[in-house]
C-alpha positions as CSV (number, residue, x, y, z in Angstrom):
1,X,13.6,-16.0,17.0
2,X,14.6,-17.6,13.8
3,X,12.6,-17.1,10.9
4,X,10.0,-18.8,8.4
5,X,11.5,-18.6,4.8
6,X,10.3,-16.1,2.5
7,X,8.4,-19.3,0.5
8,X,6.9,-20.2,3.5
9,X,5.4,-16.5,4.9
10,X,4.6,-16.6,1.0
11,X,2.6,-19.7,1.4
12,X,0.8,-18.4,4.9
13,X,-0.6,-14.9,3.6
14,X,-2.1,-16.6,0.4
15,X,-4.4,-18.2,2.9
16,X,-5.5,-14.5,3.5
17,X,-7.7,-15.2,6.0
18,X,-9.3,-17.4,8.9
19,X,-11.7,-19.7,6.8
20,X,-8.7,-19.9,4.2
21,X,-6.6,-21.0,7.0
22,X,-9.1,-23.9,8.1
23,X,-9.8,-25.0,4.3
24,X,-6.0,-25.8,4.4
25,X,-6.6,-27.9,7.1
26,X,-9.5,-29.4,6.1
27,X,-7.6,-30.3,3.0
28,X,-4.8,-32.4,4.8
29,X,-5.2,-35.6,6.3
30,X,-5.3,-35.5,10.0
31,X,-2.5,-36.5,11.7
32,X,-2.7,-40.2,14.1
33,X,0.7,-40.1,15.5
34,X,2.2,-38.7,18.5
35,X,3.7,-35.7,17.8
36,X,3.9,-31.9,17.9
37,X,4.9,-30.9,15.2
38,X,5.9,-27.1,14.0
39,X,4.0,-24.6,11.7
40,X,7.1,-25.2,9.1
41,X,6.7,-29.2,9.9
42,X,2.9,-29.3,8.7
43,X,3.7,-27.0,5.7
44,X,6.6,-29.8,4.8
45,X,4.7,-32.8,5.5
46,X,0.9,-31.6,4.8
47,X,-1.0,-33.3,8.1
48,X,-2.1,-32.0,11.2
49,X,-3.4,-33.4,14.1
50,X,-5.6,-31.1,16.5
51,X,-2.5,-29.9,18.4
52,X,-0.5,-28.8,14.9
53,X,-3.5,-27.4,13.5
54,X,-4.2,-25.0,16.0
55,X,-0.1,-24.1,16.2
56,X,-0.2,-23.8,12.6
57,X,-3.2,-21.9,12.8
58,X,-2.2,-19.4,15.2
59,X,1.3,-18.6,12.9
60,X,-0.9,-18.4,9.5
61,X,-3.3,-15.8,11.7
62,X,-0.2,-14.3,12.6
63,X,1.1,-13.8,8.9
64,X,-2.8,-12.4,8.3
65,X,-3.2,-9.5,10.4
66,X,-4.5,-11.4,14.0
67,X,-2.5,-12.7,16.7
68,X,-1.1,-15.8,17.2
69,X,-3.8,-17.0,20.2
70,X,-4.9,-20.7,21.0
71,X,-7.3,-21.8,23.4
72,X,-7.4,-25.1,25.2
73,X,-10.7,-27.2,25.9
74,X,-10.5,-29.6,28.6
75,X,-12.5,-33.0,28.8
76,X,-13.5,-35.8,30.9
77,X,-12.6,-39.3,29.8
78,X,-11.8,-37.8,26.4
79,X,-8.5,-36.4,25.2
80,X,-8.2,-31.9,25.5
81,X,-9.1,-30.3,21.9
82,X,-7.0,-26.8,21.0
83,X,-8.3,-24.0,19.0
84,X,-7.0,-21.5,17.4
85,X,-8.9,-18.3,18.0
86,X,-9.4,-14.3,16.5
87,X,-11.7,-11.9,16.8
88,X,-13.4,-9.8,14.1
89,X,-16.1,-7.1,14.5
90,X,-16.2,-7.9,18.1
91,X,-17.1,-11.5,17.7
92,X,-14.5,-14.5,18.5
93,X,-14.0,-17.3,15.8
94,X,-11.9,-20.6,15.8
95,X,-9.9,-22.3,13.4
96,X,-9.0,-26.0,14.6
97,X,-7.9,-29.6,12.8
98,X,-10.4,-32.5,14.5
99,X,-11.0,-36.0,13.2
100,X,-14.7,-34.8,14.9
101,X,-16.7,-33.7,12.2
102,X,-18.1,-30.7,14.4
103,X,-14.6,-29.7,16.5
104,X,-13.9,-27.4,13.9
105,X,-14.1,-24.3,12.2
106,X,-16.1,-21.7,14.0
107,X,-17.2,-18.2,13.0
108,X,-16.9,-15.3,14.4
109,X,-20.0,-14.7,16.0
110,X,-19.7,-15.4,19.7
111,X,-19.6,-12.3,22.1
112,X,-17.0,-13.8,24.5
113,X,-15.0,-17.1,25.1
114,X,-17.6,-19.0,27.0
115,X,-19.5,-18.4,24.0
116,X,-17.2,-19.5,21.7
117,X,-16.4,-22.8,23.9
118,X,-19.9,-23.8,24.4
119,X,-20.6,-23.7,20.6
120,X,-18.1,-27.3,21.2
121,X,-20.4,-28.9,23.5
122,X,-22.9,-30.7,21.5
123,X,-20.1,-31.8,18.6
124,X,-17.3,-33.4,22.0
125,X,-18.3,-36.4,22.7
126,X,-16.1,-40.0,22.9
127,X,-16.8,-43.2,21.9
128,X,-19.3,-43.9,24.1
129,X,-21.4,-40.9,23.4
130,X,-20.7,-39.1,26.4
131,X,-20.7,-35.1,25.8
132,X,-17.4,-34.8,27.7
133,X,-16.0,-31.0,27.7
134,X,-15.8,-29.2,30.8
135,X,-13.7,-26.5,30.7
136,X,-11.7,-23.8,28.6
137,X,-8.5,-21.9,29.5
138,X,-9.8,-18.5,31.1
139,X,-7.5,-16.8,28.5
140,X,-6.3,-17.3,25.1
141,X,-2.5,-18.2,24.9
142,X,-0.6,-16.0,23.1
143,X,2.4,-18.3,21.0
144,X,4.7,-15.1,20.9
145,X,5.8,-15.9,24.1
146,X,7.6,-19.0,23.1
147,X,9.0,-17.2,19.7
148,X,12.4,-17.3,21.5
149,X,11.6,-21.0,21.5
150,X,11.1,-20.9,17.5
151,X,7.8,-22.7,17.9
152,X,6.6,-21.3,14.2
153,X,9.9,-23.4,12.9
154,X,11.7,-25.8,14.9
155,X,12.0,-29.3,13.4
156,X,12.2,-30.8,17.2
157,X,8.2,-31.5,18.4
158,X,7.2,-28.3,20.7
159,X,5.5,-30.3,23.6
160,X,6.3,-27.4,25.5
161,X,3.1,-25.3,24.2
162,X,1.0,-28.8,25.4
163,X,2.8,-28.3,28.7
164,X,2.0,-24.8,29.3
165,X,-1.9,-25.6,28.8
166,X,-1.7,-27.9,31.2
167,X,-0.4,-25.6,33.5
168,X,-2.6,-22.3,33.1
169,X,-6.2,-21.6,34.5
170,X,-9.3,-23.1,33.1
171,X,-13.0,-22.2,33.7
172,X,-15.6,-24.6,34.4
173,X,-18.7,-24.8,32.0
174,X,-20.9,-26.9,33.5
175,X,-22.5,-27.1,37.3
176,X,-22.1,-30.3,38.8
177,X,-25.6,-30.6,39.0
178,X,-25.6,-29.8,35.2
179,X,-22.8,-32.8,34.7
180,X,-25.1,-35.3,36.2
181,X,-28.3,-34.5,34.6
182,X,-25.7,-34.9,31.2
183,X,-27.8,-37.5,28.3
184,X,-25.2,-39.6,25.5
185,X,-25.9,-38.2,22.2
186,X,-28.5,-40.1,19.7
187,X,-27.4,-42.2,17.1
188,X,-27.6,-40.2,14.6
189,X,-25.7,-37.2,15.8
190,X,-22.8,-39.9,16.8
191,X,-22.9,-41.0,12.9
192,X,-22.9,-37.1,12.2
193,X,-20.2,-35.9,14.1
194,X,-17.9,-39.2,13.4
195,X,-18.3,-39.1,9.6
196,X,-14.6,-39.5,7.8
197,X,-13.3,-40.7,11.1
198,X,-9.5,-41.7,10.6
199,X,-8.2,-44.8,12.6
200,X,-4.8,-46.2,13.5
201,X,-3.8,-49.1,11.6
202,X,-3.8,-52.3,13.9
């Protein structure tokens, strides 16, 4: 595995913990291209998209005292959302990048995963106000297991984390009679949640 620099594990523990991890975050701009980048790639170039932010996330958790654990959140005819997730007096919280007002930060207050993913389900909705997540990956993902991969540093895009969540169990959240009796959000929640939404240039 090779190794953040000693300015950059310097940078990561002065976050010193998970809501100084997601003010970070919330300080960057998010990210509209397609890429993946690397913890080290969103310290150089200060953006994140949902993907990077949870990645970056779980290494700054790492360099904190947590491990480095991501959870994915599936939807339909909307694009997945990623977390980054840790656990604190028995409660699970989330750290995440979203250009979704309410897809973010998450304390840790909810007793088990479901929990934590249905605290998403009012704020993931698309563009035609559908409330589109379904499910979450049964377990959290650990990014050790791709340290021989340097995930925390490569300069090369790690798809391969995207491409493991796409291969590991999920669990449904909703009963398909729950998915049919399913309302669009109201107006004002849509202006809520979208508030400070970023658009690629035409």
């Amino acid at each position: 595995m090779e190794s953040l620099s000693a300015s950059e594990i310097k940078f990561l523990k002065s976050l010193k913990n998970p809501y100084g991890i997601q003010k970070f975050l919330d300080a960057i701009p998010y990210h509209l291209a397609d890429t993946s980048f690397s913890p080290r790639k969103v310290i150089q170039h200060r953006t994140a998209h949902c993907l990077e932010g949870a990645i970056f996330a779980a290494a700054a958790l790492r360099y904190n005292g947590h491990p480095p654990l991501i959870l994915d959140l599936e939807a339909k005819n909307d694009t997945d959302h990623v977390i980054a997730v840790f656990k604190e007096n028995n409660g699970w919280g989330a750290i995440a990048s979203s250009n979704y007002a309410g897809c973010r930060y998450r304390p840790p207050i909810h007793r088990t995963l479901r929990e934590l993913a249905l605290s998403y389900f009012n704020d993931y909705f698309n563009k035609r106000r559908e409330r589109t997540l379904r499910t979450f990956s049964t377990r959290p993902v650990n990014l050790s297991r791709f340290d021989k991969l340097n995930w925390m540093t490569s300069e090369d895009d790690v798809w391969f984390i995207a491409e493991h969540l796409l291969e590991i169990p999920h669990t449904k959240l909703l009963t398909p009679q729950m998915e049919r009796a399913l309302t669009r959000i109201d107006e004002r929640s849509f202006k809520a949640g979208t508030y400070g939404l970023r658009k690629k240039k035409s």
